[in-house]
N, C-alpha and C positions, 0 to 999 in steps of 0.2 A: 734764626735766633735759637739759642739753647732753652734746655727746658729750665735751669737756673738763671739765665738772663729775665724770663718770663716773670719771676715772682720781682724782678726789681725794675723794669722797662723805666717806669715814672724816672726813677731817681739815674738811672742809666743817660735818658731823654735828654732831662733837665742839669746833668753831669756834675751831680752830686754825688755820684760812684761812677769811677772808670774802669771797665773790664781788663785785668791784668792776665797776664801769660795766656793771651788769645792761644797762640801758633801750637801751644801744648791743650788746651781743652779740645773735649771728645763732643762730636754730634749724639752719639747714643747715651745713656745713663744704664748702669745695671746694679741691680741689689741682690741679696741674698738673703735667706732667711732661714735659720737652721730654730732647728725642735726635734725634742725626741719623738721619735716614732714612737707611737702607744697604738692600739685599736682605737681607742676614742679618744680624739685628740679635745683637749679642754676647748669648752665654750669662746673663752678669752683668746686662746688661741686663732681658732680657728676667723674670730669674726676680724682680728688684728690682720691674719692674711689674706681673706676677701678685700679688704678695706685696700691693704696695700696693692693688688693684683688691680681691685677698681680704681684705687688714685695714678696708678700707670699708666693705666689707658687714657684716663683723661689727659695726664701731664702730656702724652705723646700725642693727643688728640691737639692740644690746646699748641704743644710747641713746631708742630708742622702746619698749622692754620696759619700760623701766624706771617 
């Protein structure tokens, strides 16, 4: 299962959404996240890419358990 299939299983299950273009989706997901480099990167910054870095883990946690 994809880590996108994972937020909609119920509705996928129950086939109130059909997974379209299977043969082209990718097993990994990747993002990016560009910022100016400063010395001290803002507060807001910085907690938005912890945040992102830890909902990663989970997402990859959660979508090879499954």
């Amino acid at each position: 299962m994809r880590h996108n299939e994972v937020l909609v299983t119920t509705e996928l299950d129950s086939g109130k959404l059909i997974a379209l273009l299977q043969p082209y989706t990718r097993s990994e997901f990747e993002f990016s996240l560009y910022y100016q480099p400063r010395y001290k990167m803002p507060l807001r910054v910085r907690e938005f890419k912890d945040y992102l870095i830890k909902r990663t883990k989970e997402l990859k946690t959660d979508v090879f358990s499954v």
